[in-house]
Each structure stands twice: as structure tokens, then as C-alpha cells.
MIRO-277641 format. One record per residue (C-alpha): residue in three letters; z, y, x. Coordinates in steps of 0.001 Angstrom, whole numbers, plus 500000, padded with zeros to 6 digits. Layout:
ALAZYX...
***
This chain:
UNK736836253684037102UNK734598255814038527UNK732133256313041976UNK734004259455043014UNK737152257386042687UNK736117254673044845UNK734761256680047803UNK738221258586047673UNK740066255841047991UNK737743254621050824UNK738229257389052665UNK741801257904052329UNK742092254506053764UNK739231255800055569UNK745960265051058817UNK744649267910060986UNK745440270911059543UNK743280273406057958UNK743102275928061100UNK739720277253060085UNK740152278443056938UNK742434281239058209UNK739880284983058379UNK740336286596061358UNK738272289358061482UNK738869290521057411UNK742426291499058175UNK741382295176060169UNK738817295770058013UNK741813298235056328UNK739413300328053852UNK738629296964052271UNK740191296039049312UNK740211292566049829UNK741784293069053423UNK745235293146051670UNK744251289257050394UNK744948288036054302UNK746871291111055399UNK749074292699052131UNK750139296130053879UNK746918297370054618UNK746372301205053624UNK743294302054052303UNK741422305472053001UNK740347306027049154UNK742310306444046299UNK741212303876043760UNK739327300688044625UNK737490298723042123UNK735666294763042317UNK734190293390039378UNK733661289847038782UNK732432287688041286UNK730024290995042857UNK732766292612044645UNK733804289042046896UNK732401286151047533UNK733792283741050372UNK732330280101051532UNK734198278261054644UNK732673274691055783UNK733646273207058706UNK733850269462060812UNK736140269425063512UNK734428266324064913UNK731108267183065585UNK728046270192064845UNK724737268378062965UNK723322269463066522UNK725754266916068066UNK723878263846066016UNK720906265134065160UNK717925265270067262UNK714263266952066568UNK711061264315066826UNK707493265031068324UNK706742265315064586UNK709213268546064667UNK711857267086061872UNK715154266651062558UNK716884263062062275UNK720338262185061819UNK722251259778064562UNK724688258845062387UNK726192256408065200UNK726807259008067411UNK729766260720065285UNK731381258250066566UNK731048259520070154UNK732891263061068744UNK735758261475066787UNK739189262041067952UNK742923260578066622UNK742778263624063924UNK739750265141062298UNK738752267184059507UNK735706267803056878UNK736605270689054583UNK734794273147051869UNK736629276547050845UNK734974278802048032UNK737029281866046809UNK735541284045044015UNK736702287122042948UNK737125287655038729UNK738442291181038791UNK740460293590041472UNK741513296536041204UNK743559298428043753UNK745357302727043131UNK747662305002044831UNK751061306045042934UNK752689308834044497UNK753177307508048250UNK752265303922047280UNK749513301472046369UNK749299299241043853UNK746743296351044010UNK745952293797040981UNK743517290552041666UNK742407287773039959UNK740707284739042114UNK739305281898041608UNK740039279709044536UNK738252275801045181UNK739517274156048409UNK738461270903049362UNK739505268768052654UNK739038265054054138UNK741124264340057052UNK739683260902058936UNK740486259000061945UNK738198257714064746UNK739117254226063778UNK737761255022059865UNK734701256894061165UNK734032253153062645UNK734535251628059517UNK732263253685057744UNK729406253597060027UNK729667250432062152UNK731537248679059803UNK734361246264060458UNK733354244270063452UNK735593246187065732UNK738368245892063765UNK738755242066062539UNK742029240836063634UNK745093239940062969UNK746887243001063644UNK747248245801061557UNK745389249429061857UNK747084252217061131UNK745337254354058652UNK748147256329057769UNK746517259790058998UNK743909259616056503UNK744342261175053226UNK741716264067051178UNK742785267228048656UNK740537268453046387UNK741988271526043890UNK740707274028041868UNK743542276472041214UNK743681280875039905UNK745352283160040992UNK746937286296039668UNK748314288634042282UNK750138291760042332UNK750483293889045032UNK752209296635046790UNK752037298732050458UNK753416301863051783UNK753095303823054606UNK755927305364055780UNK756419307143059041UNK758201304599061142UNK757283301395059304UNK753681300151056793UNK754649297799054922UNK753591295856051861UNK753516292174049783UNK751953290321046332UNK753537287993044116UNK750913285298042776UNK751251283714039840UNK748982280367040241UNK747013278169037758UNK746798275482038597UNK743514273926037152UNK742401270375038823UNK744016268796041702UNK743300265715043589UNK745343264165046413UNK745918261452048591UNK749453260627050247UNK749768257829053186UNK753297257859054224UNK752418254432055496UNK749050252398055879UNK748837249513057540UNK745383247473057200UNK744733243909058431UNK741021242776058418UNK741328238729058563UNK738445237608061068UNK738246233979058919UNK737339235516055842UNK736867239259055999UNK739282239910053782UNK740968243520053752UNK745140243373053265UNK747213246394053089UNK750768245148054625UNK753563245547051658UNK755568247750053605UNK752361250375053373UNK752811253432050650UNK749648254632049712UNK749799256839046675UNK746001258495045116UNK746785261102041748UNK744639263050039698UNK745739265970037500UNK744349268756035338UNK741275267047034497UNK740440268090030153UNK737716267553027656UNK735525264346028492UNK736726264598031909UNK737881261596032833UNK737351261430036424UNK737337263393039515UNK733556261993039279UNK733229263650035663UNK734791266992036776UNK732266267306039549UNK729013266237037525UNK729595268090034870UNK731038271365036250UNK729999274698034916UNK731769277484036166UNK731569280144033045UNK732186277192030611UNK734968275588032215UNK736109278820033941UNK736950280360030419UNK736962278185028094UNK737771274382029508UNK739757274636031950UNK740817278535032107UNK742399278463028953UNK745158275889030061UNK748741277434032125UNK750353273687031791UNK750086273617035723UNK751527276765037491UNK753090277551040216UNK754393280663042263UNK753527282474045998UNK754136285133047467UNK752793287375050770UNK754098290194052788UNK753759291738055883UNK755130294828057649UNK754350297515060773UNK756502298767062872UNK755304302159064190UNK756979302330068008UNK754685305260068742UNK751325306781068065UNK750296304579069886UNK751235301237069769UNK751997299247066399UNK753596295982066034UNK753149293734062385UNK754493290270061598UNK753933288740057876UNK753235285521055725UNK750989284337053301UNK750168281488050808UNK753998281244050785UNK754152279071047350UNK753646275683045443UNK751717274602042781UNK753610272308039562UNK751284270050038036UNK752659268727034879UNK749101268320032966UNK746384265048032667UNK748116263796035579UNK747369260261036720UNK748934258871040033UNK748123255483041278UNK750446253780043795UNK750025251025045639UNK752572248726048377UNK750111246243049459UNK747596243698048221UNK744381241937049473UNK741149242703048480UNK738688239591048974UNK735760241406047785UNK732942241243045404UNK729870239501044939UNK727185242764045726UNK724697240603047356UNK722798238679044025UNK722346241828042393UNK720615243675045293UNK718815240657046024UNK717600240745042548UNK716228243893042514UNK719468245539040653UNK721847247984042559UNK725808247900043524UNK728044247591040394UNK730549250223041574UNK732743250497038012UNK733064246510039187UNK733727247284042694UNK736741250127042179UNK738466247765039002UNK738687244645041966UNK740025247202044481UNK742823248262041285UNK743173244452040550UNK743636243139044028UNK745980245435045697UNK747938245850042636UNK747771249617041715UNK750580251150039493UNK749727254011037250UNK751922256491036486UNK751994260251034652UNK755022261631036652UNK754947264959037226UNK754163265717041275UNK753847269593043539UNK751375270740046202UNK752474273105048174UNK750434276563049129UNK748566276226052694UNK751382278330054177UNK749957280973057261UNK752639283329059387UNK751610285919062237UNK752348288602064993UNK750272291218066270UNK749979294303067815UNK747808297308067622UNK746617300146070261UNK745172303388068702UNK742643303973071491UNK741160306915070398UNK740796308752067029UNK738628306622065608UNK739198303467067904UNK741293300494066897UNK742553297408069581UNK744116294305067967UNK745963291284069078UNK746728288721066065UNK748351285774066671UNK748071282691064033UNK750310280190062844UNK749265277488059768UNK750837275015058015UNK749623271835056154UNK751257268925057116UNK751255270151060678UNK751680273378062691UNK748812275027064605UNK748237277906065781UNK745078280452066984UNK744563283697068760UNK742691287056068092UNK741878289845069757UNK739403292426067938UNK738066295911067888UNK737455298407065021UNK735472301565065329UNK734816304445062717UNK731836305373063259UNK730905307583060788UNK732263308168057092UNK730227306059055801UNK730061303596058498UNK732553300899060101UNK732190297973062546UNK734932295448063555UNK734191292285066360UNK736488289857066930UNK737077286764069518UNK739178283636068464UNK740307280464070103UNK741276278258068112UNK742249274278068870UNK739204272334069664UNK737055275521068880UNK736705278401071638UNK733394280177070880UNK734185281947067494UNK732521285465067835UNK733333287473064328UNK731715290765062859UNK732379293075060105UNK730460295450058650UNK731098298413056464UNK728762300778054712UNK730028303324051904UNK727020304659049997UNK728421306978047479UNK731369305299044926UNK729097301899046573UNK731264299969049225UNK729390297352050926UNK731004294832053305UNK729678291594055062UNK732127290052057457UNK732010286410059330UNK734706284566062009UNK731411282561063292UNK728701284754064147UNK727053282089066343UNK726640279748063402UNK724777282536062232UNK722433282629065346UNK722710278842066070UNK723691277177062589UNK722726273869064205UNK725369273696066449UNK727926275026064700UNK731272273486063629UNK732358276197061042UNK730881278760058972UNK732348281135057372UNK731636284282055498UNK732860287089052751UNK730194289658051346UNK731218291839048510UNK730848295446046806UNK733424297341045838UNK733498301067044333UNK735804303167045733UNK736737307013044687UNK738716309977046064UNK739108310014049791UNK742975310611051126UNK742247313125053517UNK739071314277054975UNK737638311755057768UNK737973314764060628UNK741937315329059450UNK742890311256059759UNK744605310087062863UNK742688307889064924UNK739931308033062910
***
């Protein structure tokens, strides 16, 4: 047993959905390639769009739905800024969430046949989230003395993902003259996964002698799966990652663990004017039938281990020690069964105004499903401003989160399309006090403009 393993399984003792992750400003961005990723019916203004490896899109999302570092952090008179750990506390609600998106692009490649496009991707996609409670934020930080008792605390809403997964996507859009409409069908590798699942936990600590007993009706189940070479561990994967090595050889060499998706999404055109779209993504699952390793547990008590001699003498925490009681005491089953994850599933409405010939007004409206259903709201702007230039703002609200200012940027030099775009401008300006942070920058070469920019409607 490993570290990694044992501060999983503390944590997922230790599920708010991931409503951040969706981009809001990427999808009217149309020209973009990788605008078709969140929004598959785009129509692009160039005839042949090309991204190499990892240069033409590169995407990080990080966000805490609890609290900004600027919410327990404060600057000294010696100007450094010091954490207040004990004040996340003060921010932690019945549901919150600590997640870490990366999406790298290996090759796309997008073309227009006859009246159509055609669009082919591959991604490379790492998504990570913790979902904690208020009551296991306490635990963590102020340890147990609030809860010893004995009645149970429910832990149940606690749980983690970690996977690693590639996808191969093919698409296709149309414009017609009364509807736009397009989808991709993903074939997914699935490469490392791992998962928590707390139907039930129920935790007692005993205020006689500490101990920690999960009640035997709880179902707490932690699985692994994916994991080759001397991998043996979550813990492993993670130390000794390399992403050419294992992207190629390692790991991107093994289809044992696929799985299927598919998006779509489609305009109606009422007038000139007005346009109305509704469409899915991420609508898929993900078999994993390789190096799986599932550990289930129904209850147990854990009396603890003797840490105390060792750091008295100098030495430091035996965790391999620690994680084999935890196994030993609350009775873990291991298994190899096969299990699925299913896609992050998203679904939305929207509506856009053609203002003027090169002016764009959008509403988008945001559902999202893990676990849970939530939901967020955009409204956005995109101007033309030149041929070579194109800006797009955007306003969200989102649960919890109300100040998410996004910007896109556009700028075709030559075959050269260049394209920065963010939901979270103000983490930009104030990365202190920001709860999420996202962005996608990217070069793409395009060739062969449709029609010439004057000739375009609404442009």
C-alpha cells in the first residue's frame, strides 16, 4: 500500500458537480476549430483547419468551490503571504469541490466536402475532482474533537475521481438554409481511472478511546484500474508520469478500456435574425476491464497505530504501516470485477441575435450532470472586427459563483490562427481571489476562405 492510497481513502471518508469545467465563452468563437469540441455544429469561415500536437490547444481548469487562497491567506508586514488554514473552515458548505482539468490536443484536423464539414481530433483528456464536506474539512484541519460521539457522521457525500482517458472524435456540421446542424462520435481510451463510491458512510468516533468505526450497514467501495508497467499504485502512476513515454508507449498502446460518446447540436434559423440551438455533449461511458483493483468495505474499526515512538525518535510516520491497519481493521475486500464511469454529461439552449453584419448576441443556457444536475447562464457578444481580427466577452452565473467575466481573442496572421480564450478573466487580474481559472490558447493553420469577409452575412 501506498501514500497516495491512504490520503484517498482519507478523503473519501473525508458530490457537487463539476459546474466549472463547462467553457462558456469557446462555443461562439465559430472560426475556431476547437469550438466544435463544446459546440459540434459550428461553421467555420475557412476551408481546411489544421492543429498539430499539443501547439494548436492547450486547456487547464482549477477550481475550489469553498474558498479563493485570498479567503485564508493574509499578507504580513514582512510582505509574504501566509496560509490560515483554519479559516477554510469558515467557507465550507454541505457540498464542495477541489478539481484539476487538463485537455491536450494530439492532432485535429477539420475540411469542407461539398456543403459539409468534416472534423477529425485526437485528445488527450486528465480530469481530476475531490468532493468534501464541511464536517471532513473539520477532520482534516481541527481534527476530531468536534466529532467524538456516539452517533454516527454521515460522510456519504465524499468521494474523489481521478482518470486519464483519449479520445478519438469524428465529426460532422452543415449549414443548411433553415437549420445548422452537426455531431461527433468519440471513441474513448480509457487509460487510468480512479474512483471512490459512498452509497452509504456512516462514521462513529468513540469519545473513550478514539477509535474510528464505520457502521456495517455503510458501502464504501475505492477501485483502481488501468494502471501498467511498475505501476502499482495511483502513487506510482503520479511519481513516475511522463507524458511522451507513457503517452505512446505505456499506457497509449493499450485499448483494453474503451468506451463510446457522442455530441450533437442543431440551429434552427427562424429568421435572419434570430437563431435558436439546443445540443449535448460528453454523452458516453467509459468500460474499464484492465489492471482493475476495487476494494470494498461494510464496516470495521480502526483503533489506530502507534505513530508517536517513531516521531519521538527522530524517525517519520510509517504510512505503508498506516494504510495495511486501515485494510486490516475495517476489513477491505479486493476484487478485479469489471466496473463503468460514465462521461460528465452537459445539455443546452440558446439563442442568437445577428445585430449587425458583423455583430453577434448570445444567450446559452447550461445544464451538467455528474451525480447531480446544475445548471448556469450565459450571455456573450462576438464582433468581427477585421479579417484578421475577432473578439468575444462573455458574463456567467453560475451556482455559488456570479463574477465570471470571459474573453476571447482571435488573430489570423496569414495560414497562422492564434486564439487565447478564458471564462475567468478576473482570476487573471486578481488570481488571489479567485475560485476558478480557466483557459485554452492554441494555433491552428487555416486555408481558403469561404467567401470574401465583405460578401458574409453578418459579418
Amino acid at each position: 500500500m501506498k501514500k497516495i492510497y491512504l490520503i484517498l481513502l482519507i478523503a473519501s471518508i473525508a458530490k457537487l458537480p463539476l459546474h466549472a469545467q463547462v467553457e462558456h465563452t469557446l462555443p461562439f468563437m465559430e472560426d475556431v476549430l476547437q469550438s466544435t469540441y463544446v459546440m459540434p455544429n459550428n461553421v467555420p469561415e475557412h476551408k481546411v483547419s489544421i492543429g498539430l500536437p499539443i501547439l494548436s490547444s492547450s486547456y487547464f481548469n482549477f477550481g475550489n468551490s469553498a474558498a479563493s487562497l485570498g479567503d485564508i491567506s493574509s499578507r504580513g508586514d514582512d510582505g509574504v503571504r501566509r496560509i490560515r488554514l483554519n479559516d477554510l473552515t469558515n467557507y465550507t458548505r454541505s457540498d464542495n469541490q477541489l478539481h484539476a482539468w487538463t485537455h491536450l490536443d494530439l492532432f485535429s484536423l477539420r475540411f469542407k466536402a461539398a456543403n459539409s464539414f468534416i472534423s477529425f481530433n485526437v485528445t488527450d483528456r486528465f480530469q481530476s475532482r475531490l468532493n468534501y464536506t464541511d464536517n471532513m474539512a473539520d477532520l482534516l484541519i481541527n481534527g476530531n474533537a468536534s466529532l467524538l460521539s456516539n452517533a454516527p457522521v454521515d460522510f456519504s457525500r465524499n468521494s474523489h475521481d481521478l482518470t486519464w482517458f483519449r479520445e478519438f472524435a469524428l465529426g460532422f456540421s452543415r449549414d443548411d438554409e433553415k437549420f445548422r446542424y452537426g455531431a461527433r462520435v468519440k471513441l474513448i481510451q480509457g487509460l487510468v481511472n480512479s474512483s471512490s463510491v459512498n452509497e452509504r458512510l456512516n462514521v462513529r468516533f468513540d469519545d473513550a478511546d478514539f477509535s474510528i468505526a464505520i457502521e456495517n450497514d455503510s458501502d464504501f467501495l475505492y477501485r483502481n484500474a488501468g494502471l501498467q508497467g511498475d505501476d502499482e499504485s495511483i502513487e506510482d502512476f503520479i511519481d513516475n508520469f511522463d507524458l511522451i513515454e507513457d503517452g505512446i508507449t505505456n499506457y497509449g498502446t493499450n485499448f483494453s478500456n474503451l468506451g463510446f460518446a457522442v455530441d450533437f447540436a442543431i440551429t434552427y434559423k427562424y429568421n435572419d435574425l434570430w437563431h435558436f440551438t439546443a445540443g449535448a455533449n460528453d454523452l458516453g461511458f467509459i468500460s474499464w476491464q484492465d489492471g482493475n483493483i476495487n476494494r470494498l468495505t461494510g464496516g470495521g474499526i480502526f483503533e489506530g497505530v502507534d505513530i508517536l515512538t517513531d516521531l519521538l525518535a527522530g524517525g517519520n510516520i510509517d504510512f505503508d504501516e498506516f494504510s495495511d491497519k486501515i485494510e486490516q481493521d475495517l476489513e477491505f475486500v479486493e476484487s478485479t470485477e469489471n466496473y463503468i464511469t460514465r462521461m460528465p454529461a452537459r445539455f443546452y439552449i440558446g439563442s442568437t441575435y445577428n445585430l449587425a453584419r458583423r455583430t453577434k448576441l448570445h444567450v446559452l443556457l447550461n445544464g451538467f450532470y455528474f451525480d447531480r444536475f446544475m445548471t448556469s447562464a450565459t450571455v456573450a457578444a462576438h464582433q468581427e472586427l477585421s479579417t484578421f481580427l475577432g473578439l468575444t466577452a462573455s458574463y456567467t452565473a453560475m451556482p455559488g459563483s456570479f463574477n465570471n467575466i470571459g474573453l476571447g481573442a482571435t488573430v489570423k496572421l496569414g495560414p497562422f490562427q492564434i486564439y487565447a480564450v478564458s471564462d475567468h478573466m478576473l482570476s487573471v487580474a486578481q488570481p488571489v481571489n479567485a475560485k476558478y481559472v480557466n483557459v485554452r490558447v492554441g494555433m491552428n493553420f487555416v486555408f481558403g476562405r469561404i467567401l470574401p469577409s465583405a460578401g458574409q452575412s453578418y459579418r
